[in-house]
C-alpha positions in Angstrom: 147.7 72.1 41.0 147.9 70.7 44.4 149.6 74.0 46.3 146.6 75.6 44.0 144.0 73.5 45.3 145.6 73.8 49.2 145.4 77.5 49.5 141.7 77.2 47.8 141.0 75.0 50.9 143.0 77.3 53.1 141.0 80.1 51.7 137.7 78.6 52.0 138.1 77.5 55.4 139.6 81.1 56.4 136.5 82.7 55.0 133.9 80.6 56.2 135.3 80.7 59.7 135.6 84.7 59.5 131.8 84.6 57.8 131.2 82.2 60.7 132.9 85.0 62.9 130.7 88.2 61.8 127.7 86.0 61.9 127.9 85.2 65.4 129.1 88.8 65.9 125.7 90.2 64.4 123.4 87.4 65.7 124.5 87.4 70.0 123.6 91.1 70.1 120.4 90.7 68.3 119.4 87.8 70.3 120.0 89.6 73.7 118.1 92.4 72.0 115.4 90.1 71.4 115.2 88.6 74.6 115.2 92.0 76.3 112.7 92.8 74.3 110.5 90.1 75.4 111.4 91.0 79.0 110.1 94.7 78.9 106.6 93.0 77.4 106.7 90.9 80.5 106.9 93.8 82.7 110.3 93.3 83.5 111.2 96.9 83.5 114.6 96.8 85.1 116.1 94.5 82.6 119.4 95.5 81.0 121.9 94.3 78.3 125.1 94.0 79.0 127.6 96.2 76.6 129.8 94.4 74.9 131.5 96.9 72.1 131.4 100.4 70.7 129.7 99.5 67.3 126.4 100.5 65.9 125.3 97.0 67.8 126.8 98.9 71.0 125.4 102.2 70.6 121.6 100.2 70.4 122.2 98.3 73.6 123.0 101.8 75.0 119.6 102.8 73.5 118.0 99.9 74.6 119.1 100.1 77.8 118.3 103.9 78.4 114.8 103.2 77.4 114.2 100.5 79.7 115.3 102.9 82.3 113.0 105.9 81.4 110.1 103.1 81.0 111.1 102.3 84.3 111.6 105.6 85.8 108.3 106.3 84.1 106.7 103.5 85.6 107.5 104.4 89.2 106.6 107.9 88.9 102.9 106.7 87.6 102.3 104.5 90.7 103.4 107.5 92.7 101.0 109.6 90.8 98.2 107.1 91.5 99.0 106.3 95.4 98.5 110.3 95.4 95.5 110.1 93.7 94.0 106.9 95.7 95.2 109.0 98.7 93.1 112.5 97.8 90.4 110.4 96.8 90.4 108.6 100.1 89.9 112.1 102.0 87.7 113.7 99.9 85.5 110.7 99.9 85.6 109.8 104.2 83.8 113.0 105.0 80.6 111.2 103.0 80.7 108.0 103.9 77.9 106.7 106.7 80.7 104.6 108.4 83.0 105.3 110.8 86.4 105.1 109.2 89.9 105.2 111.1 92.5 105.3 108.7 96.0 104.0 110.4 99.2 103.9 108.4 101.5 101.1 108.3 103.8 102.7 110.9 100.5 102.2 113.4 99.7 106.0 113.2 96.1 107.4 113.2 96.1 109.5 109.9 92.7 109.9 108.9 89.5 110.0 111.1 86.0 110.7 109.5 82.7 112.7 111.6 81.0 109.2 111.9 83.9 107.4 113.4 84.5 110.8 115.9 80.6 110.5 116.7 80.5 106.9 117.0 83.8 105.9 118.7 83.2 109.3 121.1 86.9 110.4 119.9 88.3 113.5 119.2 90.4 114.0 115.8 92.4 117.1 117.4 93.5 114.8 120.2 94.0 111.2 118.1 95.2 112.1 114.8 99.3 111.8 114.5 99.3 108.8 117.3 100.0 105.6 117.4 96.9 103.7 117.7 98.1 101.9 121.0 98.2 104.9 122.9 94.6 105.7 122.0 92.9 102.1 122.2 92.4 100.7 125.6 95.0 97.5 126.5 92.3 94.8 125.3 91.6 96.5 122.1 95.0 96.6 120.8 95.4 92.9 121.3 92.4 92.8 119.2 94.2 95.2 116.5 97.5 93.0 116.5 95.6 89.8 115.9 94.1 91.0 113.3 97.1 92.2 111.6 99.2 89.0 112.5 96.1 87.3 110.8 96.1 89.3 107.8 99.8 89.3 107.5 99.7 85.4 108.1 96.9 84.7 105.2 98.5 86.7 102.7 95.0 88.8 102.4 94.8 92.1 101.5 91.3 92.2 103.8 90.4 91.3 106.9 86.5 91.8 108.4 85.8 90.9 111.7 82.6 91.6 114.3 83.9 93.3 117.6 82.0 94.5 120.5 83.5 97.9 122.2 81.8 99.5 125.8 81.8 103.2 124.5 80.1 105.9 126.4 78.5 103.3 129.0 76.9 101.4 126.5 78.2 98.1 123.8 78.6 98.7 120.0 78.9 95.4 118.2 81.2 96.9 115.2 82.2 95.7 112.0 86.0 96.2 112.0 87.8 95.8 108.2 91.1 96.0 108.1 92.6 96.6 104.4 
């Protein structure tokens, strides 16, 4: 009776530690699931679960983990597709507008000039576009330009406005420089 009763308590402690043993085995891969699941609805589209075996548990990681990388890629490619699409709007729409827009890209070159800015400014687009703004503004205007970006950058804005006056053509035009 008693070697009965010891390998009954050997037995039950065997099988509650190997129950014990598949439980944690099922539940850590479903919590990481879980929590990369609530990652992705965050917008955290670059999280990824570490693989830890070749089961059915590691073959859904391995789904888990490709998806997040096609939402990703899929992700990236839709800003791109909008930054185009801001972009062509941005052109088509400059021709129409009734002020003067010079559009400089972050490297400091003049990529986009409108009729009212060539009229008003007394610029020509043939001879501006492609160059770096400082070697079209006069010395005291570019310090002008760099203040205000050192402003913006400073801030943290994403817009910038400030009253300018420029001699052009003999006479002063008090302009409204934004800088976005």
């Amino acid at each position: 009776l008693t070697i009965l009763t010891a390998i009954t308590l050997v037995v039950i402690l065997l099988s509650s530690w190997f129950g014990f043993f598949l439980a944690k085995g099922i539940s850590v891969p479903l919590q990481a699931l879980a929590e990369g699941t609530e990652a992705i609805a965050r917008g955290r589209l670059d999280f990824q679960i570490p693989q830890v075996s070749d089961d059915e548990f590691g073959v859904l990681v391995d789904s888990f983990n490709k998806m997040t990388r096609d939402l990703r890629a899929s992700d990236d490619a839709l800003k791109r597709s909008n930054l185009e699409l801001e972009r062509r709007l941005l052109v088509a729409a400059l021709p129409h507008l009734a002020s003067g827009v010079v559009a400089i890209d972050r490297d400091g070159l003049i990529s986009t000039i409108n009729k009212n800015a060539e009229k008003l400014l007394n610029i020509r687009v043939a001879q501006t576009l492609g160059k770096h703004f400082s070697d079209v503004l006069p010395p005291d205007h570019q310090d002008t330009v760099r203040e205000m970006i050192r402003e913006i950058q400073r801030l943290g804005r994403e817009t910038l406005a400030r009253q300018v006056t420029v001699p052009i053509g003999g006479q002063a035009l008090t302009l409204l420089v934004s800088l976005t």
